[in-house]
C-alpha positions as CSV (number, residue, x, y, z in Angstrom):
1,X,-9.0,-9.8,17.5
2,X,-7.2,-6.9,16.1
3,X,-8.1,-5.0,12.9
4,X,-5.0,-6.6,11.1
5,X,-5.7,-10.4,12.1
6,X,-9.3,-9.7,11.2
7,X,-8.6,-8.8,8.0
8,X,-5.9,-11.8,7.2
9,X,-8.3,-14.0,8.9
10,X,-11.3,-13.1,6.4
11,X,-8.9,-12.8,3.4
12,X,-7.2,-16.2,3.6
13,X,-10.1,-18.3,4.7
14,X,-11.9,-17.0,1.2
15,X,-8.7,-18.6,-0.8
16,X,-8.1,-21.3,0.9
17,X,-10.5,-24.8,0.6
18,X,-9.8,-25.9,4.4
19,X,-10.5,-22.4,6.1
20,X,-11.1,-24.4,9.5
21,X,-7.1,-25.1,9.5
22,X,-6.4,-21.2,9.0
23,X,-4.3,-20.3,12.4
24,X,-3.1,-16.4,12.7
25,X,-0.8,-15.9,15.8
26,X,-0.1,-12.2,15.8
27,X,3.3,-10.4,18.1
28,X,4.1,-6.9,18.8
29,X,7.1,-5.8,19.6
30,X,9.9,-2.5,18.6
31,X,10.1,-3.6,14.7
32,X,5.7,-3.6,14.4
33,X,3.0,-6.4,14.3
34,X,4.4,-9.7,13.1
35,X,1.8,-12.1,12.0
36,X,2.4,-15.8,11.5
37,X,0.4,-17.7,9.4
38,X,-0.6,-21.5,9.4
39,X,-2.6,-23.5,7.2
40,X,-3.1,-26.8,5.7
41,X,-0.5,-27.9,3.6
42,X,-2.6,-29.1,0.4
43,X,-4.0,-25.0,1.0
44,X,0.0,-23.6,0.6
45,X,-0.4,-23.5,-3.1
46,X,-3.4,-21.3,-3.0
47,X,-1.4,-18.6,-0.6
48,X,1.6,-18.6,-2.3
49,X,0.6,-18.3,-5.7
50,X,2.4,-18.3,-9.2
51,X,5.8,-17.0,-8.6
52,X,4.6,-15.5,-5.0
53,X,2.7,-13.1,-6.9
54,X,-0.7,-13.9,-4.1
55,X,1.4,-14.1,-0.7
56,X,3.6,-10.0,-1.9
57,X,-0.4,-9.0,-3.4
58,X,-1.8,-10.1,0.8
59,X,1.9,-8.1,2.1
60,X,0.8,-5.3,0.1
61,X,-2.6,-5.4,2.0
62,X,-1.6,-6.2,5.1
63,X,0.8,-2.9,5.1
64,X,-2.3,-0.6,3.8
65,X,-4.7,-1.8,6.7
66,X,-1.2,-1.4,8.9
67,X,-0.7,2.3,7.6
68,X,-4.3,3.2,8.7
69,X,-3.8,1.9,12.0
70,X,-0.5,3.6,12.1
71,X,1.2,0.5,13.0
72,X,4.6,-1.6,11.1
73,X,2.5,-5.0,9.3
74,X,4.7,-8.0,8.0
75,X,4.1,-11.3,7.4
76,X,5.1,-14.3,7.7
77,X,3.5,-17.6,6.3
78,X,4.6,-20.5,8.4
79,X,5.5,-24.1,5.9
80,X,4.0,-27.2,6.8
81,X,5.9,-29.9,8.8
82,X,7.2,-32.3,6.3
83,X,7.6,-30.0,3.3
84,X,11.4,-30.3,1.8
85,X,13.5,-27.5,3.4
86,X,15.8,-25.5,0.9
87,X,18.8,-27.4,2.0
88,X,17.7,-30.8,0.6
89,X,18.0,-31.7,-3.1
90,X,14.9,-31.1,-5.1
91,X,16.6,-32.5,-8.6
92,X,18.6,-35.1,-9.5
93,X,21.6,-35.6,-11.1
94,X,23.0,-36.6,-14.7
95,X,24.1,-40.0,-13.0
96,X,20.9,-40.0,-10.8
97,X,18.7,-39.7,-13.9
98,X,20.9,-42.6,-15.9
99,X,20.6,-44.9,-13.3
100,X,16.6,-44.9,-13.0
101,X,17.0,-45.6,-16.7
102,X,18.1,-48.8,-16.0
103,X,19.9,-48.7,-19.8
C-alpha cells in the first residue's frame, strides 16, 4: 500500500467506530492520485464533520503527505447507498406541513 493510502487508512479508522468497513481504492492517472473512500454509513457523520470542517482538515493532509511524495492527492469520500441524493426534497412545504397538522 502506498504512503498516501497508509496514511488515510490509519487516520480514518481512528475516527470512525466501524474501522473494519473502511475501504480506500486509490487511481493514478495525468491529473495525480485519486483516492476514493468508503465506509459505513452510521460512520459518514464522523468523516464529514460540522460544516465539512473534518473531511477539507483530512484534504489538507492528504495534499501535505502528497507534496512530500511529490505527487497531485485529492479525495473523494464515496456516500452510502441509500442516502437522499441532492436532487430529492429534503423539506417540506407550507401545504406539506398543514396537512400533517391534520387542523
Amino acid at each position: 500500500m502506498e504512503k498516501d493510502a497508509q496514511f488515510l487508512d490509519m487516520l480514518i479508522k481512528s475516527l470512525v467506530d466501524n474501522p473494519d468497513d473502511v475501504k480506500i481504492n486509490r487511481t493514478v492517472d495525468e491529473m495525480g492520485v485519486l483516492l476514493t473512500l468508503d465506509v459505513n454509513p452510521a460512520d459518514m457523520g464522523k468523516i464529514i464533520g460540522r460544516e465539512g470542517n473534518t473531511a477539507k482538515a483530512i484534504r489538507t493532509l492528504l495534499r501535505i503527505v502528497g507534496m512530500k511524495n511529490n505527487s497531485r492527492v485529492n479525495l473523494k469520500i464515496s456516500e452510502p447507498a441509500g442516502s437522499p441524493s441532492k436532487d430529492q426534497k429534503a423539506v417540506k412545504t407550507v401545504d406539506e406541513s398543514l396537512a400533517d397538522l391534520d387542523l
